[in-house]
N, CA, C and O atoms as CSV, one atom per row, in Angstrom:
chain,resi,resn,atom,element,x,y,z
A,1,UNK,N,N,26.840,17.845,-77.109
A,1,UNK,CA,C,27.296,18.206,-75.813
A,1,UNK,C,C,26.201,17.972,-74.777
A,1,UNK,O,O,25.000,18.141,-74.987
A,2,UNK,N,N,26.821,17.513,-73.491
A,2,UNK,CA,C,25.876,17.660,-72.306
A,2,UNK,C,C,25.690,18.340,-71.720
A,2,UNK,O,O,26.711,18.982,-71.475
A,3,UNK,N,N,24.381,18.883,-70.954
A,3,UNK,CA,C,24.069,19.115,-70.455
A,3,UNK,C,C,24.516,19.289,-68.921
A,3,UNK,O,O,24.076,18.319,-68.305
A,4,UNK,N,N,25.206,20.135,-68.090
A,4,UNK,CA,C,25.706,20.207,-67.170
A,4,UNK,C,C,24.863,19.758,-65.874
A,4,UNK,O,O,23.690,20.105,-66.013
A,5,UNK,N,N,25.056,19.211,-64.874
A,5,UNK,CA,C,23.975,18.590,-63.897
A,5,UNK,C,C,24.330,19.668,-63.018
A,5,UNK,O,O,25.358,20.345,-62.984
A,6,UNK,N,N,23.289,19.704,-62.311
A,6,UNK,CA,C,23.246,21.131,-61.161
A,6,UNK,C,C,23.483,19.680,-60.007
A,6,UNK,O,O,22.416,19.748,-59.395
A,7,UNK,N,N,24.021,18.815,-59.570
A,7,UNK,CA,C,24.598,18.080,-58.582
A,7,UNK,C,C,26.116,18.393,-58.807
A,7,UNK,O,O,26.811,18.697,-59.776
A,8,UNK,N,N,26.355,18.130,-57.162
A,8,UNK,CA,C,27.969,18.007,-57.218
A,8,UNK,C,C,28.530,16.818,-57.466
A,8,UNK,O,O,27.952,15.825,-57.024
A,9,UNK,N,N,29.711,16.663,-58.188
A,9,UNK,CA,C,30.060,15.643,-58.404
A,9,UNK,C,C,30.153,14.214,-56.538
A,9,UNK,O,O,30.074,14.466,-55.336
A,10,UNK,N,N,30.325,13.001,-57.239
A,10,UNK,CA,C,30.706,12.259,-55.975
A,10,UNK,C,C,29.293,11.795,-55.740
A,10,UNK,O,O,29.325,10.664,-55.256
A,11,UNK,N,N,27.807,12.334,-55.932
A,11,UNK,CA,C,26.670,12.092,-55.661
A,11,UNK,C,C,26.346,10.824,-55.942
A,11,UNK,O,O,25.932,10.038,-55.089
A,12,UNK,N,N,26.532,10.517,-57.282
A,12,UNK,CA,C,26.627,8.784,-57.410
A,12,UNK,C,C,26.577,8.215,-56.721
A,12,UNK,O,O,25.565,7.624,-56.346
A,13,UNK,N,N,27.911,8.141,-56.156
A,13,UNK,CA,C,28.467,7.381,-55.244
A,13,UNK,C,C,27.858,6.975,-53.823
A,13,UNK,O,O,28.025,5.972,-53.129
A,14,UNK,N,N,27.114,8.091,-53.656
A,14,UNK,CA,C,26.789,7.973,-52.133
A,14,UNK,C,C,25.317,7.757,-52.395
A,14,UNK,O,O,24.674,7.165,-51.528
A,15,UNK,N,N,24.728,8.158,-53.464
A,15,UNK,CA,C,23.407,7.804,-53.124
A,15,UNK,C,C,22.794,6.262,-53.408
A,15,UNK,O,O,21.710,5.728,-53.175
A,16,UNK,N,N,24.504,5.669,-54.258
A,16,UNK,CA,C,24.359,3.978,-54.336
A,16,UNK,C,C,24.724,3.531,-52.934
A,16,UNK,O,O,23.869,2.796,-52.442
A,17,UNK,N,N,25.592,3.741,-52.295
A,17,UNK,CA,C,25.935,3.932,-50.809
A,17,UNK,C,C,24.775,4.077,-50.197
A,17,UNK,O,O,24.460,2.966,-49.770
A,18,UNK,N,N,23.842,4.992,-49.885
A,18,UNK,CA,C,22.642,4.946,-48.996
A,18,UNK,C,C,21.239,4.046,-49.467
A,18,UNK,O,O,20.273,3.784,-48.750
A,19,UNK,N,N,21.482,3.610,-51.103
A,19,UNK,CA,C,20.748,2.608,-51.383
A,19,UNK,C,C,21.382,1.409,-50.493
A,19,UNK,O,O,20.561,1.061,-49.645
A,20,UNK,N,N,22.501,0.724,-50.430
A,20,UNK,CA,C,23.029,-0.382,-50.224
A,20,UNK,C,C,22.852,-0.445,-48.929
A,20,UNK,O,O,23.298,-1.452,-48.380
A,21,UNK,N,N,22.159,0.596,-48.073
A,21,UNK,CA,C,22.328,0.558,-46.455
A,21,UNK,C,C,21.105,0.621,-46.481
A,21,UNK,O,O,20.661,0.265,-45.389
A,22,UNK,N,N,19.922,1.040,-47.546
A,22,UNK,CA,C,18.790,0.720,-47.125
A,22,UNK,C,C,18.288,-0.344,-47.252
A,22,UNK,O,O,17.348,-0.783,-46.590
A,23,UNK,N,N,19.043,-1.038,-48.393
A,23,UNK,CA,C,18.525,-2.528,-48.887
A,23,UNK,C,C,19.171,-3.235,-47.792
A,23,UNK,O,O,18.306,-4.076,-47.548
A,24,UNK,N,N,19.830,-3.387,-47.219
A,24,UNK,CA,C,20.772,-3.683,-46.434
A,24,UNK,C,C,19.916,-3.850,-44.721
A,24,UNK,O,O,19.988,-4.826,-43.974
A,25,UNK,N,N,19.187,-2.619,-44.498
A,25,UNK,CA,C,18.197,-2.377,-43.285
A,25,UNK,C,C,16.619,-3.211,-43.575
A,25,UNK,O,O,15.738,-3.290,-42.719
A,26,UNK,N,N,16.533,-3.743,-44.868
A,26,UNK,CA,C,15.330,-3.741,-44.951
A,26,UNK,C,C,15.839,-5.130,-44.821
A,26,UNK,O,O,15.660,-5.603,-43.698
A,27,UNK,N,N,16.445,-5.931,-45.708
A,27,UNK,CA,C,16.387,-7.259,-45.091
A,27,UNK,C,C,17.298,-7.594,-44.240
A,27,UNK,O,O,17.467,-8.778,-44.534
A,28,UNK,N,N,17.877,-7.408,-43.538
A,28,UNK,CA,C,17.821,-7.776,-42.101
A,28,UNK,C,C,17.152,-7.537,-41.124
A,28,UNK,O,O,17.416,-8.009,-40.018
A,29,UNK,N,N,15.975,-6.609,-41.405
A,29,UNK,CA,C,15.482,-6.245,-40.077
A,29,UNK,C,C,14.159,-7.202,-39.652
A,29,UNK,O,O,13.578,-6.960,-38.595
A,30,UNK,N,N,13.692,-8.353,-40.572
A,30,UNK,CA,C,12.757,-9.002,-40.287
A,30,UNK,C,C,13.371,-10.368,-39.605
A,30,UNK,O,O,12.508,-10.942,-38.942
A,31,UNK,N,N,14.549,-10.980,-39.603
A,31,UNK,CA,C,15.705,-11.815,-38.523
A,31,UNK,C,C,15.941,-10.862,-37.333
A,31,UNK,O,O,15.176,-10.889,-36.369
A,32,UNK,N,N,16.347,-10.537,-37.356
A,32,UNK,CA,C,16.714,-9.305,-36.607
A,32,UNK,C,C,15.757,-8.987,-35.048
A,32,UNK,O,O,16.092,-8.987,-33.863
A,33,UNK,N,N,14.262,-8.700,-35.860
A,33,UNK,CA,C,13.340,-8.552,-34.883
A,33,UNK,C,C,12.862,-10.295,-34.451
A,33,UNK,O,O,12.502,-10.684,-33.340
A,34,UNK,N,N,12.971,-10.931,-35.431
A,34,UNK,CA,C,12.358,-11.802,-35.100
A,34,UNK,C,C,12.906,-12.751,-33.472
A,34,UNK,O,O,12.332,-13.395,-32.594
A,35,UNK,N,N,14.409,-12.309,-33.809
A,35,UNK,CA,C,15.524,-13.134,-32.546
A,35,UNK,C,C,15.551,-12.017,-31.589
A,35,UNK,O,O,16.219,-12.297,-30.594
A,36,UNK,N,N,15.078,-10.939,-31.577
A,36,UNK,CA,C,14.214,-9.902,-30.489
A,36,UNK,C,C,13.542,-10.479,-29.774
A,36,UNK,O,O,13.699,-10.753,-28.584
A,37,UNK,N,N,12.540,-10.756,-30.635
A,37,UNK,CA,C,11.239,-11.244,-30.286
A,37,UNK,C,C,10.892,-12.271,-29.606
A,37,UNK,O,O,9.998,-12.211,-28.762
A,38,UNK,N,N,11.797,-13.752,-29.982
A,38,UNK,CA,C,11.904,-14.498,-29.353
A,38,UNK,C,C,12.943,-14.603,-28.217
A,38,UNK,O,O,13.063,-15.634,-27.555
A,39,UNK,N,N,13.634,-13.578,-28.031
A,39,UNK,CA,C,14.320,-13.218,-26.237
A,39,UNK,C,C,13.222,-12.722,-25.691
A,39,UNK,O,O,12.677,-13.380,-24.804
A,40,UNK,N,N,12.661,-11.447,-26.108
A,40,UNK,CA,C,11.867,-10.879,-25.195
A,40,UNK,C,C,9.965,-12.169,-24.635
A,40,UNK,O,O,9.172,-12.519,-23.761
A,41,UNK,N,N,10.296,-12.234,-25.726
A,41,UNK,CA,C,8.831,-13.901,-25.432
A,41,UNK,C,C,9.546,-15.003,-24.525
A,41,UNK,O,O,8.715,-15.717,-23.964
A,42,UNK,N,N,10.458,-15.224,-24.327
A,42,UNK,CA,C,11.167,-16.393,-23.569
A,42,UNK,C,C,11.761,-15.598,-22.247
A,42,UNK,O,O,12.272,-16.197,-21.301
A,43,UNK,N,N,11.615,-14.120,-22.322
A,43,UNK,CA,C,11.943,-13.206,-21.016
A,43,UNK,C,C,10.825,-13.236,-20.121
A,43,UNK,O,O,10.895,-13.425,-18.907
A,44,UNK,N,N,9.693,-13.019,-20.861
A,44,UNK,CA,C,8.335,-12.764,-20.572
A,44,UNK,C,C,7.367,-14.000,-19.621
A,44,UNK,O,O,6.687,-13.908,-18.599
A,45,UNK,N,N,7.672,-15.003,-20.434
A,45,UNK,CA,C,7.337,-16.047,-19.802
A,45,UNK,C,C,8.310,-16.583,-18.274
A,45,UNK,O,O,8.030,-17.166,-17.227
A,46,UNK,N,N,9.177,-16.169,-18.708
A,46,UNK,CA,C,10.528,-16.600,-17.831
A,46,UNK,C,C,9.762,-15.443,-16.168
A,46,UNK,O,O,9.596,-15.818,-15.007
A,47,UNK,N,N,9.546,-14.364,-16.661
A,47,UNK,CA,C,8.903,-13.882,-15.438
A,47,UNK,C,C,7.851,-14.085,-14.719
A,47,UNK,O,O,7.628,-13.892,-13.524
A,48,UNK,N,N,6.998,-14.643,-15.872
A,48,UNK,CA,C,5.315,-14.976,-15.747
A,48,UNK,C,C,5.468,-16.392,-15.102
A,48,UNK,O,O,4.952,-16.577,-14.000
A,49,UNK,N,N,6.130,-17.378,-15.708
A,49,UNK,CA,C,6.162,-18.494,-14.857
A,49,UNK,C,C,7.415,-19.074,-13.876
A,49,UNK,O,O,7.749,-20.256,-13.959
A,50,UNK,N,N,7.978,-18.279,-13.081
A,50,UNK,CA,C,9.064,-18.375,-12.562
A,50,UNK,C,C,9.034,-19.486,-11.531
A,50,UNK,O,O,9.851,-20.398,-11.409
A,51,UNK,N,N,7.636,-19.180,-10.604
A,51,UNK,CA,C,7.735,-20.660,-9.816
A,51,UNK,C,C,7.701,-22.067,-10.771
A,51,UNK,O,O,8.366,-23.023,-10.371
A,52,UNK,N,N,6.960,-22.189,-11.980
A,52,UNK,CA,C,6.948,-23.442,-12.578
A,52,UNK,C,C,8.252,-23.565,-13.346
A,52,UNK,O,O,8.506,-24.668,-13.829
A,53,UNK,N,N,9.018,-22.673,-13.500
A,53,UNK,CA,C,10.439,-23.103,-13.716
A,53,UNK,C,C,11.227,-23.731,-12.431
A,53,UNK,O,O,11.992,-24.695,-12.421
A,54,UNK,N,N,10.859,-22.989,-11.471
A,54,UNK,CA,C,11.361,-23.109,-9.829
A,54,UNK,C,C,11.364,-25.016,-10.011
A,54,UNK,O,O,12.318,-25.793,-10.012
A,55,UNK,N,N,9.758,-25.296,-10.162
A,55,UNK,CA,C,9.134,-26.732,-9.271
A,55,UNK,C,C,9.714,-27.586,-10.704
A,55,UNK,O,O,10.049,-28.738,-10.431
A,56,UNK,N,N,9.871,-27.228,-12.081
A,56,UNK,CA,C,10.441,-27.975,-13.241
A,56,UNK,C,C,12.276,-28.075,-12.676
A,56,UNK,O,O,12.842,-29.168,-12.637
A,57,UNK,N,N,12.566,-27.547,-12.518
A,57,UNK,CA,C,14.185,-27.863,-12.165
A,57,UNK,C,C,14.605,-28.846,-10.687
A,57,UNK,O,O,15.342,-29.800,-10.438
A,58,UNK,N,N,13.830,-28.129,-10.077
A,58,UNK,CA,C,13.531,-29.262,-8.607
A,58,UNK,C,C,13.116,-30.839,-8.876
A,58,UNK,O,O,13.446,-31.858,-8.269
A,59,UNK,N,N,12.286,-30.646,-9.995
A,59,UNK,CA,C,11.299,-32.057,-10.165
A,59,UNK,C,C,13.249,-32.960,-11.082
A,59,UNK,O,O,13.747,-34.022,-10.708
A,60,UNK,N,N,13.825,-32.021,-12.233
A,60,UNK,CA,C,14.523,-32.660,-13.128
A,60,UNK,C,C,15.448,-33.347,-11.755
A,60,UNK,O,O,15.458,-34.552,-11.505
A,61,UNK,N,N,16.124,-32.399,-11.035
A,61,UNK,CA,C,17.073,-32.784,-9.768
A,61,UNK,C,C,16.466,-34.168,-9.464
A,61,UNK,O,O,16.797,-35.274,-9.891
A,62,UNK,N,N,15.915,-33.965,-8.983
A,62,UNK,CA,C,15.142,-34.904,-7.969
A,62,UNK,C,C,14.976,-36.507,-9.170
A,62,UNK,O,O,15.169,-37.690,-8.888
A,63,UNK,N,N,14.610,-35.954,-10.322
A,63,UNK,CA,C,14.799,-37.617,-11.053
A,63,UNK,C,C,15.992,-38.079,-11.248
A,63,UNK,O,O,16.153,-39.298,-11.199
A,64,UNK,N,N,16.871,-37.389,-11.458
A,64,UNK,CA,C,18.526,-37.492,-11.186
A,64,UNK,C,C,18.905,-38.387,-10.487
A,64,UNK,O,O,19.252,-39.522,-10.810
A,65,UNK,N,N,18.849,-37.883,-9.442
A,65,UNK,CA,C,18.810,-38.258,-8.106
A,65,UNK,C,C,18.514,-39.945,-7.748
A,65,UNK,O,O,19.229,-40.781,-7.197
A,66,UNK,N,N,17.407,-40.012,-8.207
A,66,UNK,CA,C,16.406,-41.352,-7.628
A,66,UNK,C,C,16.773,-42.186,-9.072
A,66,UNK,O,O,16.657,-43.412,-9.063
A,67,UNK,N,N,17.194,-41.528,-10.238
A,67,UNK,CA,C,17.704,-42.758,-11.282
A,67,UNK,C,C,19.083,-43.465,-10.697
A,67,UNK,O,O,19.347,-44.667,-10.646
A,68,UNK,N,N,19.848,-42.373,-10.286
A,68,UNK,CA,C,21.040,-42.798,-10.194
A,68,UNK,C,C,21.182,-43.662,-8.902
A,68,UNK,O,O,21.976,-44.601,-8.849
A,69,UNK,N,N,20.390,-43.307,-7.884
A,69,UNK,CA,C,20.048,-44.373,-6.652
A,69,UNK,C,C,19.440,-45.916,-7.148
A,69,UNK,O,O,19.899,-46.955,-6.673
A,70,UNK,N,N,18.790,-45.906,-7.753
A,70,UNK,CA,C,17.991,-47.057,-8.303
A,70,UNK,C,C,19.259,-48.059,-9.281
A,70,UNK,O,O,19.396,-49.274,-9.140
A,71,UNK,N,N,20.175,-47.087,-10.367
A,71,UNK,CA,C,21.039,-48.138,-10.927
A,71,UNK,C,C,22.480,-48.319,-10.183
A,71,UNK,O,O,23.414,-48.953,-10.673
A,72,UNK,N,N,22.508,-47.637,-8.879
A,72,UNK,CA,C,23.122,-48.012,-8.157
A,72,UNK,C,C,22.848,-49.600,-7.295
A,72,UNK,O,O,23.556,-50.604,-7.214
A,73,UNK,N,N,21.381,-49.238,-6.686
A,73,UNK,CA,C,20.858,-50.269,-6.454
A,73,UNK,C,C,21.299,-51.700,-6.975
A,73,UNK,O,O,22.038,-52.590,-6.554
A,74,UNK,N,N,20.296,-51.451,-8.377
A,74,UNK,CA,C,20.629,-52.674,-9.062
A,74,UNK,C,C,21.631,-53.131,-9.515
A,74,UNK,O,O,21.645,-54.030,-10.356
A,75,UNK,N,N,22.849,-52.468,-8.924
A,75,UNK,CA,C,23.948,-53.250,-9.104
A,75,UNK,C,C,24.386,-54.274,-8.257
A,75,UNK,O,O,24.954,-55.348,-8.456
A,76,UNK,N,N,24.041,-53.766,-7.403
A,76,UNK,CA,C,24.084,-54.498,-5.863
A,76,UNK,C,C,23.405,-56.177,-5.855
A,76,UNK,O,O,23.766,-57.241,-5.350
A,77,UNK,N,N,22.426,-55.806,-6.570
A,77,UNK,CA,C,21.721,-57.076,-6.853
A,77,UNK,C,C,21.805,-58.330,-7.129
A,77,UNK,O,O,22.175,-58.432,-8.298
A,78,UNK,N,N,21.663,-59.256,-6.688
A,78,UNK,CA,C,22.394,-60.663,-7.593
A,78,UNK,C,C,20.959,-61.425,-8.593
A,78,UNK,O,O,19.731,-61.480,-8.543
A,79,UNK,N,N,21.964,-61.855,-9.353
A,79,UNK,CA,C,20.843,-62.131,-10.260
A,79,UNK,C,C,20.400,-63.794,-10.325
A,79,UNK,O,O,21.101,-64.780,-10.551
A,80,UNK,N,N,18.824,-63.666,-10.007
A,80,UNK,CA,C,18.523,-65.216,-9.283
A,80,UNK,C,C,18.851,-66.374,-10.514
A,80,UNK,O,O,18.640,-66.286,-11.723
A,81,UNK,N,N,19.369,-67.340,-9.823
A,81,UNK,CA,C,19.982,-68.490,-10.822
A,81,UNK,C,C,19.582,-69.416,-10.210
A,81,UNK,O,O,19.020,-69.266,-9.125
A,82,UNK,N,N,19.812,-70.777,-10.854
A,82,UNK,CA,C,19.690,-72.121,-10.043
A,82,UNK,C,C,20.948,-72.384,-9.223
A,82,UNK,O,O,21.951,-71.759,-9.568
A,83,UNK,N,N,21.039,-73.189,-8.226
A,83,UNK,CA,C,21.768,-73.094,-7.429
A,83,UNK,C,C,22.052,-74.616,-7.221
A,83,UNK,O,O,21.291,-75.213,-6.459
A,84,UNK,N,N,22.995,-75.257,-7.777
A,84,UNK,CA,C,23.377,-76.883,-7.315
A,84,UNK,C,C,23.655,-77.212,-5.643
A,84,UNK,O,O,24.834,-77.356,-5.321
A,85,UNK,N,N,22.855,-77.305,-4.830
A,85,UNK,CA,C,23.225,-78.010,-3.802
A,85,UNK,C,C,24.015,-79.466,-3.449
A,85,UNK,O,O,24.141,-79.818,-2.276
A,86,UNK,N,N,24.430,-80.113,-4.345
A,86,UNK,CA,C,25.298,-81.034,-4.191
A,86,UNK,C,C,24.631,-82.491,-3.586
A,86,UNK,O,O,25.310,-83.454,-3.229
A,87,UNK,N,N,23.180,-82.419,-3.558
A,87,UNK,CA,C,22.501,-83.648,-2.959
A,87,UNK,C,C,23.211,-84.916,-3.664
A,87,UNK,O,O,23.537,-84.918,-4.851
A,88,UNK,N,N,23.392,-85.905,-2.847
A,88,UNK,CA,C,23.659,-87.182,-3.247
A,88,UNK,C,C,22.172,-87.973,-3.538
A,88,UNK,O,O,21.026,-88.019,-3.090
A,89,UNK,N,N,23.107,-88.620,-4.720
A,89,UNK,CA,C,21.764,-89.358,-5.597
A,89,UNK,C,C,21.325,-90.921,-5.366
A,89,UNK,O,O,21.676,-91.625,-4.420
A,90,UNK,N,N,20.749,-91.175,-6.104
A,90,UNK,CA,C,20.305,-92.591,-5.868
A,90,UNK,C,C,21.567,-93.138,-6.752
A,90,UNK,O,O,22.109,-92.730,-7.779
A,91,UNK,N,N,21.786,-94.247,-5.883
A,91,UNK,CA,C,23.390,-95.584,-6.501
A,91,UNK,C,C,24.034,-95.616,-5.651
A,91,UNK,O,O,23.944,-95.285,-4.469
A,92,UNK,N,N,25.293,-96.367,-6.730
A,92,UNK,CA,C,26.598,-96.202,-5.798
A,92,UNK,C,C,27.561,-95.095,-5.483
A,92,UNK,O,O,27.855,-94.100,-6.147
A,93,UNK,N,N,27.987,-95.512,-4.292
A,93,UNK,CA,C,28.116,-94.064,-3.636
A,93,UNK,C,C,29.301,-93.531,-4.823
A,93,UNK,O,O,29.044,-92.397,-5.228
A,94,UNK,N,N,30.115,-93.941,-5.226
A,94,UNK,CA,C,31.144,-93.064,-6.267
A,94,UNK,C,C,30.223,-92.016,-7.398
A,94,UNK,O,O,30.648,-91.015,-7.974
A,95,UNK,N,N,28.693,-92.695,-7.490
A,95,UNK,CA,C,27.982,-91.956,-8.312
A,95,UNK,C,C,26.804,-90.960,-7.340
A,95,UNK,O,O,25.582,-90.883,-7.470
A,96,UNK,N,N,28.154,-89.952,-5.891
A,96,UNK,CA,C,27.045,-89.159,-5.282
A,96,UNK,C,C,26.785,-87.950,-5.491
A,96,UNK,O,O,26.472,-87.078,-4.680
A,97,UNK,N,N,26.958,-87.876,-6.952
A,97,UNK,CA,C,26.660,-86.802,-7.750
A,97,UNK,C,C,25.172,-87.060,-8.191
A,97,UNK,O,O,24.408,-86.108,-8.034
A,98,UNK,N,N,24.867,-87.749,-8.506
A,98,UNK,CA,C,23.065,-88.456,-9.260
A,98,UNK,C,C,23.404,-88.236,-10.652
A,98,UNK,O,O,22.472,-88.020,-11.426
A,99,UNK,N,N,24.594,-88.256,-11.091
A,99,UNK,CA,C,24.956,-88.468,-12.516
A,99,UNK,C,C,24.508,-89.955,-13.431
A,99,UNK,O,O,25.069,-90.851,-12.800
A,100,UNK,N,N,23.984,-90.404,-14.261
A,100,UNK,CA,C,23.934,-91.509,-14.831
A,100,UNK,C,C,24.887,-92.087,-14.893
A,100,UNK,O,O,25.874,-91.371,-15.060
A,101,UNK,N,N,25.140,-93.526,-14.810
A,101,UNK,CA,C,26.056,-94.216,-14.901
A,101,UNK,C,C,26.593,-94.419,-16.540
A,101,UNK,O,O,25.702,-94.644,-17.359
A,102,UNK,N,N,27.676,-94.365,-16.920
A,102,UNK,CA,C,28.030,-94.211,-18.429
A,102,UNK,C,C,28.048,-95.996,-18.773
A,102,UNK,O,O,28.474,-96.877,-18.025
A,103,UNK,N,N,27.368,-96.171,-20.301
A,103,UNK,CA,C,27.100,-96.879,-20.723
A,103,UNK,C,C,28.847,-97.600,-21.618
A,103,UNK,O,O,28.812,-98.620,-22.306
């Protein structure tokens, strides 16, 4: 025969229950802080360097800007080629192209 336990029954249960919430707290809490950590470090800086975020977003605008002016530009552009002016050549005049005469 056993021995009677001076616990109430159901104890089992819950003290596997408050294991599973501690194992449970312990590894998550090193993700956890870590994506803390990196809001509050990206908050921090975000306050500390607010004008060089200011003059970094101004500067990105501004290349925007002057790319899209520029391949606008160069559309506009013509692209240099040779250009046949139509001079008449040495011969007869049916040949006032300066084409060779065909053999």
């Amino acid at each position: 025969m056993t021995a009677p336990s001076s616990r109430p029954p159901g104890w089992g249960t819950l003290g596997a229950g408050a294991a599973a919430v501690a194992a449970c707290a312990v590894c998550c809490a090193g993700p956890l802080l870590s994506v803390l950590g990196g809001v509050a470090v990206t908050s921090a800086f975000a306050a500390l360097w607010m004008p060089v975020l200011l003059v970094l977003a101004v500067v990105a605008g501004l290349t925007v800007v002057v790319l899209r002016r520029r391949r606008k530009a160069a559309a506009c552009r013509s692209v240099p080629a040779r250009t046949d002016l139509g001079m008449p050549g040495i011969g007869s005049p049916a040949n006032s192209r300066g084409d060779r005469p065909r053999a």
